[in-house]
N, C-alpha and C positions, 0 to 999 in steps of 0.2 A: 504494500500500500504506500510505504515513504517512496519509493522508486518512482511511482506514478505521480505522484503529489511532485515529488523534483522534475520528473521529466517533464509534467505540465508548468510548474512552472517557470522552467529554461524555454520553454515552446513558445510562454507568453511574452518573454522577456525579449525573444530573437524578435518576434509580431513586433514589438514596439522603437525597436531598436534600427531594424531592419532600412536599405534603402531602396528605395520603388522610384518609379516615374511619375510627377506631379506635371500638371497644367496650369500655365501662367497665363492668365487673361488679362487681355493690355486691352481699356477703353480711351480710343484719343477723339479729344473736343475741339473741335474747331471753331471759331468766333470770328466771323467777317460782317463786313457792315451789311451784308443783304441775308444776312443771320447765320444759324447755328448748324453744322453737321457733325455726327455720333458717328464712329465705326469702331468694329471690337476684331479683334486679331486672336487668337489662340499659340501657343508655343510648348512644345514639351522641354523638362527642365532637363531631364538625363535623369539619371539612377541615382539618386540622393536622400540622406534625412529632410524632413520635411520643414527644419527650422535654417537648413540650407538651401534650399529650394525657395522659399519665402524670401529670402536676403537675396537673392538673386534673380527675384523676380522683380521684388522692390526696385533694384538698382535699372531696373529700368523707365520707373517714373520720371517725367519731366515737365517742363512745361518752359514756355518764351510768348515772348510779345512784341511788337512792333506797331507803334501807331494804335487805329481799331482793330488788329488782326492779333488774333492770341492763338496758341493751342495749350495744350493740358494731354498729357498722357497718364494715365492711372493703371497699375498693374498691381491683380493680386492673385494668389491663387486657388485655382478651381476646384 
């Protein structure tokens, strides 16, 4: 019974540990004087922990402006 109890709990611990493939979803806002357009992109991050995959999804937010014309990019993930 202790064998099964260890080996589940090494099982749970790999589950959590573990690194998988996340999806980073980038929405970029465009703002011109005859108004607003949304588009959403998708991207896989590669085989990583998911609080590194987050940090690198992040580092793609930005945003700039000029004059009335701005964008905004927002990435998080999915």
């Amino acid at each position: 019974m202790k064998k099964i109890l260890l080996l589940a709990a090494v099982a749970g611990l790999m589950a959590v540990t573990c690194k998988k493939d996340y999806t980073c979803e980038c929405t970029t806002t465009m703002t011109t004087p005859s108004g607003t357009t949304t588009t959403t992109a998708e991207g896989k991050t590669g085989k990583m922990k998911k609080a590194d995959a987050e940090k690198k999804c992040d580092e793609s937010d930005a945003s700039a402006s000029s004059g009335p014309y701005s964008t905004v990019v927002e990435c998080k993930i999915k």
